[in-house]
LOSE-950692 format. One record per residue: x, y, z of N, C-alpha, C in turn. Coordinates in Angstrom, 2 decimals. Example, Ala and Ser with C-alpha at 12.3 -4.5 7.8 and 13.67 -1.06 7.14 Angstrom:
2
<node n_u="13.19" n_v="-5.69" n_w="7.80" ca_u="12.30" ca_v="-4.50" ca_w="7.80" c_u="13.20" c_v="-3.30" c_w="7.80"/>
<node n_u="12.85" n_v="-2.25" n_w="7.08" ca_u="13.67" ca_v="-1.06" ca_w="7.14" c_u="12.90" c_v="0.03" c_w="7.87"/>
END
This chain:
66
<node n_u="105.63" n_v="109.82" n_w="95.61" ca_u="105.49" ca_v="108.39" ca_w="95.63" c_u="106.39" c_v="107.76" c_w="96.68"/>
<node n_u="106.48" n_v="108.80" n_w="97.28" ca_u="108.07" ca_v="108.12" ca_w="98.78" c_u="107.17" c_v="106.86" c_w="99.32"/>
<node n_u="105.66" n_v="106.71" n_w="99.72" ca_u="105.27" ca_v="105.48" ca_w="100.19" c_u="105.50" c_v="104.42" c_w="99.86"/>
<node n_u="106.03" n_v="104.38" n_w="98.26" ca_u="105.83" ca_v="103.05" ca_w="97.79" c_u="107.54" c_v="102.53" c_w="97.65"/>
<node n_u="108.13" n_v="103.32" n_w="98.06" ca_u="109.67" ca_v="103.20" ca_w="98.23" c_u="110.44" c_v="101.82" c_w="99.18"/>
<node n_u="109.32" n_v="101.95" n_w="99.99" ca_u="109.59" ca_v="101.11" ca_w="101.24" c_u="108.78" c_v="100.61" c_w="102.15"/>
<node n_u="109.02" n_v="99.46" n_w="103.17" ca_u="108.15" ca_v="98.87" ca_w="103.38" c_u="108.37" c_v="98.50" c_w="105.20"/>
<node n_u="107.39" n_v="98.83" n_w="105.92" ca_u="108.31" ca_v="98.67" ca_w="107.57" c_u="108.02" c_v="97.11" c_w="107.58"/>
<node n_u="107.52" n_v="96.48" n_w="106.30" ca_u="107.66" ca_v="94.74" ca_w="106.75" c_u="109.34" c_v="94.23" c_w="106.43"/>
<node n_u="110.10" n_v="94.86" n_w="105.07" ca_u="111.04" ca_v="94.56" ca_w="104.44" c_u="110.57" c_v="93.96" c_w="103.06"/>
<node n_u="109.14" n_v="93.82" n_w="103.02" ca_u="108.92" ca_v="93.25" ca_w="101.61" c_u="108.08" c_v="94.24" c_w="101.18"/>
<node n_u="108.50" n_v="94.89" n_w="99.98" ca_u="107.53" ca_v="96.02" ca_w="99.12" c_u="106.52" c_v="95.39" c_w="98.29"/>
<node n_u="105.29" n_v="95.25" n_w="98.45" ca_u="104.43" ca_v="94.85" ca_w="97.59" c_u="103.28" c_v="96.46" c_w="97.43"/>
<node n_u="103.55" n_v="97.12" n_w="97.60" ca_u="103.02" ca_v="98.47" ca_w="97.37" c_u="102.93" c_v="99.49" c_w="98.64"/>
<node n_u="102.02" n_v="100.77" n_w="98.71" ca_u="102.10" ca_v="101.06" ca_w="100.02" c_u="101.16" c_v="100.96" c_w="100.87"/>
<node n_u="102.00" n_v="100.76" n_w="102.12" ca_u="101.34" ca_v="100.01" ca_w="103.00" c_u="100.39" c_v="101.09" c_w="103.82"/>
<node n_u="99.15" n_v="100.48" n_w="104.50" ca_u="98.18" ca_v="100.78" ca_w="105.22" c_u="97.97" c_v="100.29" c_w="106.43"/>
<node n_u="97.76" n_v="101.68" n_w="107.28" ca_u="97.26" ca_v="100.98" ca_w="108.38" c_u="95.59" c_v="101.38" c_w="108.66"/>
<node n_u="95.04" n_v="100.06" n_w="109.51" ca_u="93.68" ca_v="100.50" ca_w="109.54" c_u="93.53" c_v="100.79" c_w="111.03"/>
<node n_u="92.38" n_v="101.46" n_w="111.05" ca_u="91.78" ca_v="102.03" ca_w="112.84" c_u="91.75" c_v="100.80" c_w="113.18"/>
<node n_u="91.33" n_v="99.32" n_w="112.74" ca_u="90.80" ca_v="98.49" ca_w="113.54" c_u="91.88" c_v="97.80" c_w="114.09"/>
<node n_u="93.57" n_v="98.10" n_w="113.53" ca_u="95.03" ca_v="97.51" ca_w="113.69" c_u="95.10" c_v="96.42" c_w="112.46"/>
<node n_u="94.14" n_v="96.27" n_w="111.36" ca_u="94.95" ca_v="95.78" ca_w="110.30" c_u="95.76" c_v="96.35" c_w="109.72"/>
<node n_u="96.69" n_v="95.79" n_w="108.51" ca_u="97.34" ca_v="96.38" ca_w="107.95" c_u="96.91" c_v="95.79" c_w="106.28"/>
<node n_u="97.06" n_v="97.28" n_w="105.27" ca_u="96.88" ca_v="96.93" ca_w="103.72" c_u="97.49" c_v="96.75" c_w="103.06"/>
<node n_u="97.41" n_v="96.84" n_w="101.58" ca_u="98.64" ca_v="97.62" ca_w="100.65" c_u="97.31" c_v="98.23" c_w="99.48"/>
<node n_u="98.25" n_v="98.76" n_w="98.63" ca_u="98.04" ca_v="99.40" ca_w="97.48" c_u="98.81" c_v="99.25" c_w="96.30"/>
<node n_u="98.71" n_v="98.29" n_w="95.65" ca_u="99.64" ca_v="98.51" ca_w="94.51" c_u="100.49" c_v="99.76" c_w="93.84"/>
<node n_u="102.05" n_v="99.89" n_w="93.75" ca_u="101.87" ca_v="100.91" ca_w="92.88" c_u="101.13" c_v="101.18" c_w="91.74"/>
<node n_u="101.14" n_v="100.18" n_w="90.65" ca_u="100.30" ca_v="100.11" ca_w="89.04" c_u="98.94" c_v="100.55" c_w="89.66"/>
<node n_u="98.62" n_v="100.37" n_w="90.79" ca_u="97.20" ca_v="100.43" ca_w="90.93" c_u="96.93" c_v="102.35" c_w="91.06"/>
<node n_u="97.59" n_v="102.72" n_w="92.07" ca_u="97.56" ca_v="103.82" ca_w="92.85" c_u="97.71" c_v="104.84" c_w="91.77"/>
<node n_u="98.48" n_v="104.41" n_w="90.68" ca_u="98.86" ca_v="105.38" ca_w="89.17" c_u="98.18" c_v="105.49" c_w="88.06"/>
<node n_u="96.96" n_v="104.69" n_w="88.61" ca_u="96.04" ca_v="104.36" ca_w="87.46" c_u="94.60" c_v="104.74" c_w="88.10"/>
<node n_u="94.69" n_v="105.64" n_w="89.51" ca_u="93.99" ca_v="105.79" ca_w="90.01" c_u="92.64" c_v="104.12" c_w="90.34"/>
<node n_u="93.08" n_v="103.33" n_w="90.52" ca_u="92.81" ca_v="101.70" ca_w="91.13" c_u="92.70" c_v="101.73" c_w="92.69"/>
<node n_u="91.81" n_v="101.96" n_w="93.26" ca_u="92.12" ca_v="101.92" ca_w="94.59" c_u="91.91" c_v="101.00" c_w="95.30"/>
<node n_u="92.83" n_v="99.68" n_w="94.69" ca_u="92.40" ca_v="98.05" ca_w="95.37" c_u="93.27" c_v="97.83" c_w="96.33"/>
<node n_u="92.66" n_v="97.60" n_w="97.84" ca_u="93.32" ca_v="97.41" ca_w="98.98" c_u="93.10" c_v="96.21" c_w="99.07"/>
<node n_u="94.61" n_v="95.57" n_w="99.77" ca_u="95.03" ca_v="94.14" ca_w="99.77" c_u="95.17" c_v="93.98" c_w="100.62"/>
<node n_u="95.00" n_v="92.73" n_w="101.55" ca_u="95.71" ca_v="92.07" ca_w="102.88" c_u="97.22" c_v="92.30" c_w="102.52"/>
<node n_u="97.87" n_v="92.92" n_w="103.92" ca_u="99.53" ca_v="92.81" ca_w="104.12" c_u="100.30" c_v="91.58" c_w="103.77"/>
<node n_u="99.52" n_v="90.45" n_w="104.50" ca_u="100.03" ca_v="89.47" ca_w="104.93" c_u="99.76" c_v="88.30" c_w="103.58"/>
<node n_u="98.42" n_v="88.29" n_w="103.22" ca_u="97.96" ca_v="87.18" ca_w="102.27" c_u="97.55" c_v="87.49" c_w="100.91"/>
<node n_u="97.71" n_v="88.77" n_w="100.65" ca_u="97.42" ca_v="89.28" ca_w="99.67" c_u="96.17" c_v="89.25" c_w="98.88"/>
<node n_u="95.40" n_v="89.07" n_w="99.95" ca_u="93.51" ca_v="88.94" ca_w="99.55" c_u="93.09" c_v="90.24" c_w="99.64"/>
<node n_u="92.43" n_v="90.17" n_w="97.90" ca_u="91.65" ca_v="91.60" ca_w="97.97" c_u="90.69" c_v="92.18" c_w="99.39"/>
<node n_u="90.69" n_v="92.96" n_w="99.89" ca_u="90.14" ca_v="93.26" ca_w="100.98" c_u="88.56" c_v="94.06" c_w="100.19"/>
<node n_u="88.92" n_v="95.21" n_w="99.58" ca_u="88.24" ca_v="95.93" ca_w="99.24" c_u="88.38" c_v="96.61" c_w="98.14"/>
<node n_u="87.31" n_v="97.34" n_w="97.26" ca_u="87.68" ca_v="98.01" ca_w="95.91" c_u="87.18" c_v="99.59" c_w="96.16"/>
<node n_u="88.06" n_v="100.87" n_w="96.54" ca_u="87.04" ca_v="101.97" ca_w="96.80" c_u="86.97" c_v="102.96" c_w="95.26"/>
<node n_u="86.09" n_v="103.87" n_w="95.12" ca_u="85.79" ca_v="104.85" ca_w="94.09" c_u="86.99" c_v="105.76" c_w="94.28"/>
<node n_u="87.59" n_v="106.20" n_w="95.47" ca_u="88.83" ca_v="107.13" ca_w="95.47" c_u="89.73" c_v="107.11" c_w="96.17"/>
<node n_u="90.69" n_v="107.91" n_w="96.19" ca_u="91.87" ca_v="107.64" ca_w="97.47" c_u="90.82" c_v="108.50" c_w="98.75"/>
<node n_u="89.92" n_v="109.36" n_w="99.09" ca_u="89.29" ca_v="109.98" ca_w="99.64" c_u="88.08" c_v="108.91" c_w="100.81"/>
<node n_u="87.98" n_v="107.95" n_w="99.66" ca_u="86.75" ca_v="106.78" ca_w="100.51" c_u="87.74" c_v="105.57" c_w="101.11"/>
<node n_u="88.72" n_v="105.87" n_w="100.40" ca_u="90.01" ca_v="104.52" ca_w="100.93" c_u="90.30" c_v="105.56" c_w="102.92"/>
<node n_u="90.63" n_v="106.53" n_w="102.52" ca_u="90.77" ca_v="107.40" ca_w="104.00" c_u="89.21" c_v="107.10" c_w="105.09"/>
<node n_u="88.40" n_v="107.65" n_w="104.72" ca_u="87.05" ca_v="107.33" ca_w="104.85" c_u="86.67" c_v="105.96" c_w="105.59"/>
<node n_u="87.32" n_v="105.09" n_w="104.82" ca_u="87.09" ca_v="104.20" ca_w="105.19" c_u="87.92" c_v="103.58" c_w="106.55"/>
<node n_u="88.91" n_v="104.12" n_w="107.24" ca_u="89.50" ca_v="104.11" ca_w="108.39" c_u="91.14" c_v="103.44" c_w="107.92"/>
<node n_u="91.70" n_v="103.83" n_w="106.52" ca_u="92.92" ca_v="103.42" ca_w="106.26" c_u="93.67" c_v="104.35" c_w="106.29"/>
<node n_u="94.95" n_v="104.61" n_w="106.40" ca_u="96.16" ca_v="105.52" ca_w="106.71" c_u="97.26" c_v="105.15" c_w="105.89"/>
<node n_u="98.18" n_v="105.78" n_w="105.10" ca_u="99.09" ca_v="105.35" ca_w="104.94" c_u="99.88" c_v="105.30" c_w="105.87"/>
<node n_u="101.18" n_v="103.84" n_w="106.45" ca_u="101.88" ca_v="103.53" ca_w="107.78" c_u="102.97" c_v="104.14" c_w="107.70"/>
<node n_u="103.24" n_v="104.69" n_w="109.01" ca_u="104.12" ca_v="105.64" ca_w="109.03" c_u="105.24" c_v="105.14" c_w="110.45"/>
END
C-alpha cells in the first residue's frame, strides 16, 4: 500500500494516477481495499470514471505516479 502513503501534490487524497493523455487521478484508499475502482479528478475531485478492476483501470491508460 506504499502508493497511498504519499502524494507528489503534498495533499493525500488516495493514490495518485497518471494518465497517457497527462491527466492526473486518484483512488481512494477505502476504495482500492474494497476492491472499488473509482477514479477521481486530482485536482476537483470529480468522479472521472467507475472500472470492473484494477486491470481495466491500467487498460484504460492510468498508471500509478511515480
Amino acid at each position: 500500500m506504499i502508493p497511498f502513503t504519499f502524494d507528489i501534490s503534498g495533499v493525500n487524497k488516495g493514490c495518485t494516477l497518471d494518465h497517457l493523455d497527462g491527466g492526473y487521478g486518484c483512488i481512494a484508499h477505502k476504495d482500492a481495499l474494497a476492491n472499488n475502482w473509482r477514479v477521481f479528478d486530482h485536482t476537483i475531485d470529480e468522479l472521472l470514471s467507475t472500472y470492473a478492476s484494477v486491470s481495466v483501470v491500467i487498460d484504460g491508460g492510468l498508471k500509478v505516479s511515480t
